[in-house]
N, C-alpha and C positions, 0 to 999 in steps of 0.2 A: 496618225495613230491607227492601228491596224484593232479589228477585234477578229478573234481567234477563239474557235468553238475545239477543247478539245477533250476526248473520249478516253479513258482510260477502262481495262478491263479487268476481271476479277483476279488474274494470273499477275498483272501488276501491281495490287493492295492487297497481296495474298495475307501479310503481316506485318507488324509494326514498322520494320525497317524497310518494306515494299513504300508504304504509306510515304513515310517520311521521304521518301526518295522520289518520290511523285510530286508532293509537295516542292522539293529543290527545283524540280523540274517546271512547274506551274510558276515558281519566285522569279528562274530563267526567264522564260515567257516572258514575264510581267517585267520585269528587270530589261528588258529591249525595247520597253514603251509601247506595247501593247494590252491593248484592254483582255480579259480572260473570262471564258465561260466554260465551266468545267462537266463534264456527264461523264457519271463512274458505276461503275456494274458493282455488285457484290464482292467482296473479298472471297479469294480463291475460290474454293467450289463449297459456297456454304450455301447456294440455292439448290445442288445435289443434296446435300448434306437436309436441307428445310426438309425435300420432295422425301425424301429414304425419312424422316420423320414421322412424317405425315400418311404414308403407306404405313410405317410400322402400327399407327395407333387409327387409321380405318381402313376398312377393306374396297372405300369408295373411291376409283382412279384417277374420273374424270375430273374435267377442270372445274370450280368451283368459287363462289363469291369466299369462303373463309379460306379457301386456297388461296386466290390473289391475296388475300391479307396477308396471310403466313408469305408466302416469298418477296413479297414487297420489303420485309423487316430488313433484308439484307443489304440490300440498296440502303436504307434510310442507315445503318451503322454505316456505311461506309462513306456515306457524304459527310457525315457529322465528324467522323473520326479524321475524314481528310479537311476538312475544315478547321479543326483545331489544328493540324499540323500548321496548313499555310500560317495560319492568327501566329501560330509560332516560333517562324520566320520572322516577322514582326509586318506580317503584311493580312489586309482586313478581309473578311472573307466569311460568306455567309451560305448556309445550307437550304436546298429545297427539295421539298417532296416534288413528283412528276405532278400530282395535281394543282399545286403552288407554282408551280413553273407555268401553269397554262394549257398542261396537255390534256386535250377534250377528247374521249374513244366512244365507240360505241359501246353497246352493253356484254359483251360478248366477255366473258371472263377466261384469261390462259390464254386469247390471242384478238386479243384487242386492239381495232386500227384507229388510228387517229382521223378525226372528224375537222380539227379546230386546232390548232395553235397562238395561246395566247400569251407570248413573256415578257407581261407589263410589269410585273414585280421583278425579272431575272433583269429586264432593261435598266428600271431603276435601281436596282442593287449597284449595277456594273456602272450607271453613271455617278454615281455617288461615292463610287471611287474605292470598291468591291472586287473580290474576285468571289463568281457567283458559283455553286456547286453543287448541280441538281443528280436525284438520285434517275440513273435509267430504267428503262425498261414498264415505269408506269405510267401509270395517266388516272382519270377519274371520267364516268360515265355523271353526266348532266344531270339528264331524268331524275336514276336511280340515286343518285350522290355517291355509288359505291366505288370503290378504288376498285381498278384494273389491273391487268398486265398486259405486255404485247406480245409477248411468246420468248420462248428463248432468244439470247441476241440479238431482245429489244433494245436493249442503251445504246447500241449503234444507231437505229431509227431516230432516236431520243435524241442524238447529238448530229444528224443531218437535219432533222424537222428544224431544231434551234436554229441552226448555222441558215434556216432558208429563213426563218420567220425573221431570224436579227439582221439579214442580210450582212452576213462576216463575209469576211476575207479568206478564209479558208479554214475547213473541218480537217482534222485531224484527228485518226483513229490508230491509239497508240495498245500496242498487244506486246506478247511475248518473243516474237520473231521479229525481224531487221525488216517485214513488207509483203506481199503477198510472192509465193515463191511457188513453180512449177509443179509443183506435190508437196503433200505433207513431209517436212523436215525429219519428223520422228518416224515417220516410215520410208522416206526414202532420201538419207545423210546429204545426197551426193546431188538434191534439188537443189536450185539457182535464183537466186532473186529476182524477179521483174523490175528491172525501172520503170516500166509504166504499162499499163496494159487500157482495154480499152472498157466505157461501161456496158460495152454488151456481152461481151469475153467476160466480165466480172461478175458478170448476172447468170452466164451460164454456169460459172464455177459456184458461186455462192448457192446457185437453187441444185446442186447436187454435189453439195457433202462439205464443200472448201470450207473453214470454220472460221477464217479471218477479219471476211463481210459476214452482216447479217445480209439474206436477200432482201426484205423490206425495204434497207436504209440505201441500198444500192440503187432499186426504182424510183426511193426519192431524191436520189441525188439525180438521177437520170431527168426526171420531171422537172427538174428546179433549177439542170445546168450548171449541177456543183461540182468541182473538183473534191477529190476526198484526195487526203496525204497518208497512207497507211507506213506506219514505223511502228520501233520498239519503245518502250520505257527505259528500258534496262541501257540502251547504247542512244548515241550523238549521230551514228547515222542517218544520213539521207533515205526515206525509205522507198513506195512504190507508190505514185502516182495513178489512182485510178481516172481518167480522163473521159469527159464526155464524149458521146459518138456524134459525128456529123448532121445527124438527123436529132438531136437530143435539144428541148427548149433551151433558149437564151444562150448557145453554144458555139454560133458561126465566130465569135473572134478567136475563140479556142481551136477550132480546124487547125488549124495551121500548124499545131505543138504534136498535131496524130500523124506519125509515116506513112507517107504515103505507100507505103508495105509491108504491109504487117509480117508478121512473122506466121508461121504455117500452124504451130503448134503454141498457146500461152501456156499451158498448165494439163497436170493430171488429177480430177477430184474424185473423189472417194467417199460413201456417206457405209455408214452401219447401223442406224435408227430407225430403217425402213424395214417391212415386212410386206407379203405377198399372202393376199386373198384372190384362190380359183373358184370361178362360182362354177361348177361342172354343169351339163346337161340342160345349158340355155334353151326354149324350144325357139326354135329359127324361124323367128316370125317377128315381123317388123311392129315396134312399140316392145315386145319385153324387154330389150336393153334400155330402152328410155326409163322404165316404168322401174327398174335395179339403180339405176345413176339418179334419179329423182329421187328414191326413198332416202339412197345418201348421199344427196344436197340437200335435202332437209335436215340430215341430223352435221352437219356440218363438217363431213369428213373430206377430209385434203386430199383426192386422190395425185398419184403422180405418172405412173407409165401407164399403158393399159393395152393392153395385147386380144384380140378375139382369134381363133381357131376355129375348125371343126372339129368337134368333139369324136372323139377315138370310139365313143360310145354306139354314136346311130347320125347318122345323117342330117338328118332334119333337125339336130339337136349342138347345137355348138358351147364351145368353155370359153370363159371371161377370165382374164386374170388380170388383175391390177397391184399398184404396189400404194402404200402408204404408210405415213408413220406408228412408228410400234406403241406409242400412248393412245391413236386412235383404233389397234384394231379390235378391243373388244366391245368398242360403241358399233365398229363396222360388221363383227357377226353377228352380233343381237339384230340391228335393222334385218340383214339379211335374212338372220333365221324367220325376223315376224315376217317377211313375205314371201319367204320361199313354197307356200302353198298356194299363193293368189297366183306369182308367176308361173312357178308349175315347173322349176327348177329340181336337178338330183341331189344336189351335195355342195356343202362349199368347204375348202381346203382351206387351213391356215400355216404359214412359215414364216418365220419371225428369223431364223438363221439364215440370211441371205445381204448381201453387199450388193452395191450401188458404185460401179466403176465408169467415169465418165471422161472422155478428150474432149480439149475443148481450145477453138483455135478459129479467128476469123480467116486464116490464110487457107483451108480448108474448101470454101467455100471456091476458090479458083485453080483447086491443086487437085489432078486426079491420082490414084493409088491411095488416100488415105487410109479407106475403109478395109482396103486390103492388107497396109502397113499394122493395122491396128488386131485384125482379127490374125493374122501370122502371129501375132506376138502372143496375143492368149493361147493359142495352138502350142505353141510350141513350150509356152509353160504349162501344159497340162489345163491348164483352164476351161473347164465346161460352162455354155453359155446358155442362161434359161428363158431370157426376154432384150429385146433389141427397142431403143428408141432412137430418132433421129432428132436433127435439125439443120439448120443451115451451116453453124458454127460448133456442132454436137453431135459426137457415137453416146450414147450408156449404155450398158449391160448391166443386168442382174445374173450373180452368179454365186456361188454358194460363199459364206461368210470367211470358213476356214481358209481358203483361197486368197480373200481380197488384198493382201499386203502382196502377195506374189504376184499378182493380178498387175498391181498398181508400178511395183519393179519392175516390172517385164515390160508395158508398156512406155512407164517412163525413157528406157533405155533402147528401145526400141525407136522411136524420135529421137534418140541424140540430144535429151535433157538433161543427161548427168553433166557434171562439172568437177574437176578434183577439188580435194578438201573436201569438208563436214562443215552442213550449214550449222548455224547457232541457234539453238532455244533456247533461252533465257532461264523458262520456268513454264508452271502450268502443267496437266497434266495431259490435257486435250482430250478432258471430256463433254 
């Protein structure tokens, strides 16, 4: 008997008849003599739907202990509501909160990482002859006792931690798409599915823009030497195997299932949550960049690209620009403003209209022209480019928002990612 940890998302419990069909699907499962542990996100976008609440009735953004309470409620409706479905079926099946489940975070509210995994009560539910059904994306700080959150497309994290601490057979992370596919479906029809791609290819794509992994649940699956099965709800298909990298723990028996050649190009990601803070008029003296990146690592802000120049102003004086996400950047101009007099900085710019276009491809790495293949294609779509990052498996650009769908076409097509026919989305709206 197999135990099988699996993930459903908010686009597949969008409503009643989502529910119930998720349910069929968990009886299936269960129905093949496998044991079941179930992690399920909120019903369709009713954590947008909390946040746009919760803005209407304070003018406070950041993240917040009565804020993790308010978005937790969503998760906890939709474990209980799918719980009653499976009871329904005529099969037993019991609801848990993320801190019931055992997930221990630190204190950090809106993006709370786990400390501890402990699921003695999801264990014994499931041997007792259970299908267990824990809400995602929460946990509970020790200390304080208070509920958390882990950030968006924490109940993926939620349902790898499970899958490592119960040691299953394999995680399964079921969405609105047939698997992880070369580009977004809804922006570009003519994407292709992956049958498998690799976890460091997954990890590029996830940490800029891809929406199908969360990033977190992908590093832990990296660390723990999990296979993750990415499919839909909605269909029977086989979906996209995301497979450990050769260097990845507990992994050397799985090499073998990796090609020994990769393909050149996996995927094209695409993020629009990111914004761009320039801090002009750095004076060029070694310690004031330290002393701007300190003030925000203390207030906790996620930077992501970061670009330095000379500033067009005076010589001795250089501009900073970085990108992060658009819920952090008015904690990031407030720091800024408080110490733009100690550092002795001109000006700091903010742009919140700007897209996040990224290749992303371990064959890259032994294949020269990419960089060349990649920037002809925005050339030739009119695409102006504002900041460049690298990696070994990784181009991104930032480049203006209105743009980014043509961006993401042009490139696509550009590698020789299209495929005839229209991929399928099930549902969701893919926010």
């Amino acid at each position: 008997m197999s135990l099988i940890v699996q993930k459903f998302g908010g686009s597949s419990v969008a409503d009643a008849e989502g529910v119930k069909r998720v349910a069929r699907r968990i009886g299936d499962t269960r129905a093949a003599g496998n044991d079941v542990v179930v992690v399920v996100s909120a019903m369709g976008d009713t954590t947008d739907d909390l946040l746009d609440l919760a803005h209407e009735v304070s003018s406070f953004r950041g993240p917040s202990r009565e804020l993790d309470m308010l978005l937790t409620a969503g998760e906890r409706i939709s474990m209980a509501v799918l719980a009653m479905a499976v009871r329904e079926l005529g099969i037993p099946a019991q609801s848990f909160t993320g801190s019931q489940a055992g997930m221990i975070t630190d204190g950090i509210h809106g993006a709370a990482r786990l400390v501890e995994v402990n699921p003695d009560r999801i264990r014994e539910s499931v041997q007792a002859g259970n299908v267990a059904i824990v809400a995602g994306f929460q946990g509970m700080n020790r200390q304080t006792r208070d509920i958390t959150t882990l950030g968006r497309g924490g109940s993926d994290t939620t349902a790898v931690a499970l899958a490592a601490a119960l040691d299953a057979d394999v995680c399964e992370i079921y969405s609105d798409v047939d698997g992880v596919f070369t580009a977004d479906p809804r922006i570009v029809p003519t994407a292709h599915k992956l049958d498998e791609v690799s976890s460091e290819e997954m990890l590029e794509l996830a940490a800029n823009g891809a929406k199908i992994l969360h990033l977190r649940s992908v590093e832990y699956a990296r660390r723990f030497g999990l296979k993750l099965h990415v499919r839909s709800s909605f269909s029977t298909l086989e979906g996209t195997w995301v497979i450990p990298s050769p260097t990845d723990a507990d992994s050397r028996d799985l090499t073998k299932e990796i090609p020994l050649e990769q393909p050149l190009i996996s995927g094209v990601a695409h993020d629009r949550s990111q914004a761009k803070v320039t801090i002009v008029g750095v004076p060029d003296v070694p310690g004031y960049a330290a002393k701007i990146f300190g003030s925000l690592n203390d207030a906790e802000v996620n930077l992501d690209m970061i670009v330095q120049n000379v500033s067009t102003k005076s010589a001795k004086r250089t501009d900073i620009s970085v990108t992060l996400p658009q819920d952090q950047g008015d904690t990031a101009l407030q720091v800024l403003r408080r110490v733009q007099e100690e550092v002795g900085f001109e000006d700091v710019q903010y742009d919140d209209r700007i897209g996040k276009l990224s290749l992303v491809g371990a064959g890259m790495k032994s294949n020269p022209g990419v960089s060349f293949q990649f920037f002809k294609a925005l050339s030739n779509a009119g695409v102006n480019i504002d900041m460049i990052s690298t990696s070994e498996i990784r181009i991104s650009v930032i480049t203006r928002l209105d743009l980014l769908d043509d961006a993401v076409r042009a490139v696509h097509s550009a590698f020789d990612l299209d495929r005839e026919g229209e991929a399928t989305v099930y549902g969701g709206t893919g926010r």
